[in-house]
Structure formats: structure tokens, C-alpha cells
N, C-alpha and C positions, 0 to 999 in steps of 0.2 A: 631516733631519740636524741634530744639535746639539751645539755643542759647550758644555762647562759650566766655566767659568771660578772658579766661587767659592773663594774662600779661596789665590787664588794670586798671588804676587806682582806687580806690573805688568809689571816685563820678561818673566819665565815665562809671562804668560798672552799679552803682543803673543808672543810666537814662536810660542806652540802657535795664538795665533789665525792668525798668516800661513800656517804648513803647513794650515791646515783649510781658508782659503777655496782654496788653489791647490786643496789634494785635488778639493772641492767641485766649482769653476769644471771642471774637468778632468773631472770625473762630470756635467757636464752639467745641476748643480741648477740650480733657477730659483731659489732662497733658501734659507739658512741663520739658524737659532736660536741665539745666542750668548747664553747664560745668566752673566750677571754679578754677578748679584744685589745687593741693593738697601745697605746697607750704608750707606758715608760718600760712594759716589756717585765715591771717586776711580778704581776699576776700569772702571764705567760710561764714567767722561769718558774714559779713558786708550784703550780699547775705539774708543769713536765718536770720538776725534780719528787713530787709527789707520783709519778707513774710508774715511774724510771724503777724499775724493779718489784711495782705493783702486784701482788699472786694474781690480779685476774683480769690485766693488764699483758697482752703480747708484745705488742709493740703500739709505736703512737707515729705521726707529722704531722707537718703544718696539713692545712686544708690547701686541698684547690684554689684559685685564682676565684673561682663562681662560689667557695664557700666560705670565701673572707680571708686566707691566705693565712701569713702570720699571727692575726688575733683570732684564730681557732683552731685546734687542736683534735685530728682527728686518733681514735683508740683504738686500735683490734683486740676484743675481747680472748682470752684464753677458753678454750672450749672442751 
């Protein structure tokens, strides 16, 4: 599951991020794709300072090299 953030504003994109991890956590993922893309890096930070201590949020990193690298962020759900 991914959700794709670019091109949206910071507020717009934390809210569509909050309703997507609850969806997520609640579907039982083990990880979510949050595609940010790479830009001026301010959606990026805005993204992982909203994770960073997240309840249902484990931990996060960049994506693979094959899954866009720095403008996407991958989530280990808390289980």
C-alpha cells in the first residue's frame, strides 16, 4: 500500500498521511510507502517529523534505490 503525497501542500498532505497510516495499521500492514518525492526536501522533513514518534509508526527510511530513494519513505507499522 502507497500513498503518494507529491505536489501537495504540507498541511493537506500530514492529514491525508494520518487517515492512511490509521487505514493501514487497522488493515493489518506490516509497512506502508509514502511517496514524497524529492523536491526542496521540505515535504520529506514535514512527512518524517510527523512519524518520528507516530503510536503506530515503528520506525521509517528512505526507500531503496528501485523504490525512489530519498523522495520516499518507507514505515514499519507497530503490530
Amino acid at each position: 500500500m502507497e500513498l503518494d503525497l507529491r505536489g501537495q501542500r504540507a498541511e493537506d498532505a500530514l492529514e491525508a498521511l494520518d487517515r492512511y497510516l490509521d487505514a493501514a495499521y487497522l488493515a493489518g500492514l506490516p509497512f506502508v510507502r509514502i511517496i514524497h518525492g524529492k523536491g526542496t526536501g521540505k515535504l520529506r522533513q514535514a512527512v518524517r517529523e510527523a512519524l518520528t514518534g507516530h503510536p503506530q509508526v515503528k520506525s521509517f527510511e528512505s526507500g531503496g534505490d528501485k523504490e525512489g530513494g530519498e523522495g520516499v519513505t518507507v514505515a514499519k507499522l507497530a503490530g
